[in-house]
C-alpha atoms as a printed R data frame, in Angstrom:
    type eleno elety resid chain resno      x       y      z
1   ATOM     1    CA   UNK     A     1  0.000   0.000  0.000
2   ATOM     2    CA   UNK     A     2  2.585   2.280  0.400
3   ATOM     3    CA   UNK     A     3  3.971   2.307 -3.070
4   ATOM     4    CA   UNK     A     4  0.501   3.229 -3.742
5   ATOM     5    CA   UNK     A     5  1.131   6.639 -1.053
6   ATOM     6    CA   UNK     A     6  4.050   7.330 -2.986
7   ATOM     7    CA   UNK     A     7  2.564   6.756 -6.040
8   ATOM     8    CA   UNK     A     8 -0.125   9.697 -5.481
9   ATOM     9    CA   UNK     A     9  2.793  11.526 -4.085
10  ATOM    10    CA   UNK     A    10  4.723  11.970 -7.159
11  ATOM    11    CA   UNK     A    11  1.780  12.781 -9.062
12  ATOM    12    CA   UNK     A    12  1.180  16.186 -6.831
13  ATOM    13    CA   UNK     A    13  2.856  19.011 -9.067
14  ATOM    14    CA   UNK     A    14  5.691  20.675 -7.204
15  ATOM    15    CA   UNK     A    15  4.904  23.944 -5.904
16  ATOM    16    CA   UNK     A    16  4.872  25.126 -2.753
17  ATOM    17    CA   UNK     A    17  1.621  25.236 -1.967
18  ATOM    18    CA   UNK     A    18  0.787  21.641 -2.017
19  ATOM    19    CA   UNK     A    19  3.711  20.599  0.278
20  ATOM    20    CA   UNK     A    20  1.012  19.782  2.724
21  ATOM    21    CA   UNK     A    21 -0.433  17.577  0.490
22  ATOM    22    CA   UNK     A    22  2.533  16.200 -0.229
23  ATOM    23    CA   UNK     A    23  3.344  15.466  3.138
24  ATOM    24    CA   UNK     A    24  0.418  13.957  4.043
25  ATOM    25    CA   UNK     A    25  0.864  11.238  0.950
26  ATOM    26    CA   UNK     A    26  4.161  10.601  3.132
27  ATOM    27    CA   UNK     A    27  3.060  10.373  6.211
28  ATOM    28    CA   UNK     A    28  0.653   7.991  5.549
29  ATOM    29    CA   UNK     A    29  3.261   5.664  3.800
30  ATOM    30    CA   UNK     A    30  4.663   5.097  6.496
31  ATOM    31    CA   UNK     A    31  7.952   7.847  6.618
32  ATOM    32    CA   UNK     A    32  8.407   9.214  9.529
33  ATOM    33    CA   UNK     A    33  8.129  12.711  8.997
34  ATOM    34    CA   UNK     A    34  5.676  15.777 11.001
35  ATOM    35    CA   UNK     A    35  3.526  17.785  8.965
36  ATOM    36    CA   UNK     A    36  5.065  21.490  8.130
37  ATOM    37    CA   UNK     A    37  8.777  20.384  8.334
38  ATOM    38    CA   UNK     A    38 10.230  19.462  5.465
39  ATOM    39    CA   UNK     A    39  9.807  19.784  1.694
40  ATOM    40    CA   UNK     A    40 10.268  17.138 -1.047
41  ATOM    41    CA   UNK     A    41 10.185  17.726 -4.539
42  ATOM    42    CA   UNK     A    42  8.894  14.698 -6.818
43  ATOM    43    CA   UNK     A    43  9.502  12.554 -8.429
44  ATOM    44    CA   UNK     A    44 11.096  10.705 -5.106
45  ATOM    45    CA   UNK     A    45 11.801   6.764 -5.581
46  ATOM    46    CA   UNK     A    46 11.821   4.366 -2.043
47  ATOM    47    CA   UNK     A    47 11.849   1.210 -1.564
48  ATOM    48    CA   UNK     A    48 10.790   0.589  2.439
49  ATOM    49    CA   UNK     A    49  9.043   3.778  3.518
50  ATOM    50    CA   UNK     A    50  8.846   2.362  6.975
51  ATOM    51    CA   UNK     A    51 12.607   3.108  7.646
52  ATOM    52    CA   UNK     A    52 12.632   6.433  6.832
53  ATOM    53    CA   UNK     A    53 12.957   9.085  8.937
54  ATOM    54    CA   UNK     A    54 13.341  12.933  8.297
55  ATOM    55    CA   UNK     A    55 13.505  15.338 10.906
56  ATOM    56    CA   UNK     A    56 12.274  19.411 10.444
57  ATOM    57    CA   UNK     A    57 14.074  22.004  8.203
58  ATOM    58    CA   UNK     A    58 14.817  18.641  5.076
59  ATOM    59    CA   UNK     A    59 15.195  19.946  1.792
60  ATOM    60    CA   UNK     A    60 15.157  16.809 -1.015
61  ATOM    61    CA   UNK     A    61 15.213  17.993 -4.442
62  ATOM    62    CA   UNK     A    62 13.732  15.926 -7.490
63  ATOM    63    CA   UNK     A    63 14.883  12.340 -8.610
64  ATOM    64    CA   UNK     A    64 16.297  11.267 -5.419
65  ATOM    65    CA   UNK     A    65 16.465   7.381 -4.579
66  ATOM    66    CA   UNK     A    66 16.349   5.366 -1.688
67  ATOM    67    CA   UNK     A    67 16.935   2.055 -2.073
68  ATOM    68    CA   UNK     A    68 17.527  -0.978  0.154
69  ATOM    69    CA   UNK     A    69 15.802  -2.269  3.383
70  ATOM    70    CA   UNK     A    70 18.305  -0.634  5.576
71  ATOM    71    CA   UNK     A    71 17.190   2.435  7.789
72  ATOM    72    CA   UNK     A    72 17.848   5.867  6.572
73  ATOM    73    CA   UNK     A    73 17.908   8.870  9.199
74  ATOM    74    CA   UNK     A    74 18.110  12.418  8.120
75  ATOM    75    CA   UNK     A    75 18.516  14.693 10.584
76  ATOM    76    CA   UNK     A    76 17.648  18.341 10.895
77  ATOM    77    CA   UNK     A    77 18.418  21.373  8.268
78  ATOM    78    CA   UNK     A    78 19.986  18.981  6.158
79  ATOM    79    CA   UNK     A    79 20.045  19.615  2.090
80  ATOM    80    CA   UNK     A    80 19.584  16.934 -0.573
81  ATOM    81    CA   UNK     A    81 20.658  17.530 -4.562
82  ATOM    82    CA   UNK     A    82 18.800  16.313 -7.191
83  ATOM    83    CA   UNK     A    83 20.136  12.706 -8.382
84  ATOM    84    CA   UNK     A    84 21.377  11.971 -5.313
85  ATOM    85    CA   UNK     A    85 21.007   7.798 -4.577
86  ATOM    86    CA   UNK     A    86 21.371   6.644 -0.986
87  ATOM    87    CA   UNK     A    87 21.988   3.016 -0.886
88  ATOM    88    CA   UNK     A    88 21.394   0.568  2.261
89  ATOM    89    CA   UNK     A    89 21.502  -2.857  0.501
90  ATOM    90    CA   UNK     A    90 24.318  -4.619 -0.898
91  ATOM    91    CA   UNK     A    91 25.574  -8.102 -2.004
92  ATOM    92    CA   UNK     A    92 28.592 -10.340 -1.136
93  ATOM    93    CA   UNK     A    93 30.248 -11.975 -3.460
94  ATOM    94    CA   UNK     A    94 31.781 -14.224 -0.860
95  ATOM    95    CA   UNK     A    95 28.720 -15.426  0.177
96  ATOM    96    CA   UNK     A    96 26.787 -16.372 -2.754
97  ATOM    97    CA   UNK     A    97 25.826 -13.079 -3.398
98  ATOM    98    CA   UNK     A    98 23.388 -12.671 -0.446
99  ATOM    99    CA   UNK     A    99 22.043  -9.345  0.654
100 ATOM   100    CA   UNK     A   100 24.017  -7.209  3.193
101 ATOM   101    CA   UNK     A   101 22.387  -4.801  4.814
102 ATOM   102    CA   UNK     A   102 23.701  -1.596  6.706
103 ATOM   103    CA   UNK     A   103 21.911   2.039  7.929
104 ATOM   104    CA   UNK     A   104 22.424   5.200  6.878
105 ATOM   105    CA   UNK     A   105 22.388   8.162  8.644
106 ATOM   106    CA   UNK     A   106 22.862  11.559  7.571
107 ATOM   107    CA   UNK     A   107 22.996  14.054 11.078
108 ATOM   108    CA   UNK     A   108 22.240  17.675 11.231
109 ATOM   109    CA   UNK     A   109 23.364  20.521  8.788
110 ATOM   110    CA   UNK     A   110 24.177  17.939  6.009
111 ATOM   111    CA   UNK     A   111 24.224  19.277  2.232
112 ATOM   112    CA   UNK     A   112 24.699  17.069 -0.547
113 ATOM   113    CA   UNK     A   113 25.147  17.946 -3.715
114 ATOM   114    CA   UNK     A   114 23.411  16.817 -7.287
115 ATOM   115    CA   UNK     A   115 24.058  13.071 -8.182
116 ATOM   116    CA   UNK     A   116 26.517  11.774 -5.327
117 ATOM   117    CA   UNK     A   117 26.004   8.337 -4.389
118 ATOM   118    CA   UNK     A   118 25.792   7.459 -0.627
119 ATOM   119    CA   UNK     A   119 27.058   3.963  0.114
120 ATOM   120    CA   UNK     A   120 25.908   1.566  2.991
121 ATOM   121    CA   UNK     A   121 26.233   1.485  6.636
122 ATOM   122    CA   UNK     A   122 27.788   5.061  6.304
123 ATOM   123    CA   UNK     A   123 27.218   8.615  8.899
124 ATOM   124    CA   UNK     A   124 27.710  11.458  7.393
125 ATOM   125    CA   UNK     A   125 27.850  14.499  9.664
126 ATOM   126    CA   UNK     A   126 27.507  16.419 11.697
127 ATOM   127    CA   UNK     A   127 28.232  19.742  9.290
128 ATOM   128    CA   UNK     A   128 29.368  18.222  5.871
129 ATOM   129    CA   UNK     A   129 29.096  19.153  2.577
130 ATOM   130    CA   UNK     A   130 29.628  16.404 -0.185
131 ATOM   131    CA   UNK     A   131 30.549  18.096 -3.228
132 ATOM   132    CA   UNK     A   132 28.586  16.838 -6.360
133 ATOM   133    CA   UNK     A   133 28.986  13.552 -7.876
134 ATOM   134    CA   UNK     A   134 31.250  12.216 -4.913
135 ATOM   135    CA   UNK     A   135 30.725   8.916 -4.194
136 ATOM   136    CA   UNK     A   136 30.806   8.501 -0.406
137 ATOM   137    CA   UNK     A   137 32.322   4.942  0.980
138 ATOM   138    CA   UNK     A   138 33.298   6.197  4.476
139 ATOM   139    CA   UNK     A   139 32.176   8.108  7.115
140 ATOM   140    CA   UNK     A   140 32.762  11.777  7.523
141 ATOM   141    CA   UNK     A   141 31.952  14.372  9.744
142 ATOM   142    CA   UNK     A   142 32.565  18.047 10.476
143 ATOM   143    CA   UNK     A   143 34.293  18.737  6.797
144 ATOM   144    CA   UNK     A   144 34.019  19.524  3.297
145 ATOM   145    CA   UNK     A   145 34.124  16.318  1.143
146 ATOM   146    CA   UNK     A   146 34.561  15.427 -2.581
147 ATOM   147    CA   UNK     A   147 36.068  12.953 -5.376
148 ATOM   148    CA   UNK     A   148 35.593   9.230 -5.944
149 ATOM   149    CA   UNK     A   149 35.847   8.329 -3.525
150 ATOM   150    CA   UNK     A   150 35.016  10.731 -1.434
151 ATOM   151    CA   UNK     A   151 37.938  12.493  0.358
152 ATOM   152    CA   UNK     A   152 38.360  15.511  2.767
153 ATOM   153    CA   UNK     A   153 38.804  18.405  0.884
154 ATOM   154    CA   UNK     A   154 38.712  21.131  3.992
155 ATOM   155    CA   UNK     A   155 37.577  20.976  7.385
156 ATOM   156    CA   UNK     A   156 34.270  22.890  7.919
157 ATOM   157    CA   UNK     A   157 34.608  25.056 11.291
């Protein structure tokens, strides 16, 4: 039922004014997110709604993906580009390919830029930017990051 929720969610036209409505399509989903606190631009791909979480002040901008069962955690103020995939499942080769899967969380004041690529069981944050089209594949916080991989580029104070 929830692919249905998100469904009717990415047929709402992006402007402002229909946020609410937006919201409510993911709240009812199952995402954990509070009416009046964040703002998501369609067309936004998932694949559990049930282990998301966004906290107030979220910015996600169009064509971002969330895929795996892990959990994903965004915490407050934080900034999302467009193209940006956040990835919680992956496979071992070791072990006849079967599914590994690790969280994601992305803390407070967090901006990532337009088509990086968030790998599992990684925390980005508190206060990072992640330059566009980095490919993150360690943790980071406090710091300016960018490449691929991703790689301190200058501490954030």
């Amino acid at each position: 039922m929830s692919k249905l929720y998100i469904f009717m969610f990415n047929l709402i036209p992006n402007i402002y004014l229909l946020k609410y409505a937006k919201e409510f399509f993911l709240k009812v989903a199952g995402i954990g997110v509070s009416f009046n606190s964040v703002y998501i631009l369609s067309p936004f791909y998932i694949d559990n709604t049930k282990k998301l979480s966004i906290s107030k002040g979220v910015f996600i901008n169009k064509c971002v993906v969330i895929e795996g069962n892990g959990i994903v955690e965004i915490g407050k103020n934080c900034q999302i580009g467009p193209n940006v995939i956040i990835v919680t499942t992956n496979h071992n080769p070791e072990e006849n390919m079967e599914c590994v899967v690790k969280d994601v969380l992305i803390k407070e004041n967090v901006w990532i830029g337009a088509g990086a690529i968030i790998n599992p069981g990684i925390t980005i944050g508190p206060d990072v930017t992640v330059a566009s089209g980095s490919i993150v594949t360690k943790s980071f916080q406090n710091c300016t990051i960018a490449g691929i991989p991703a790689r301190k580029i200058k501490n954030n104070v």
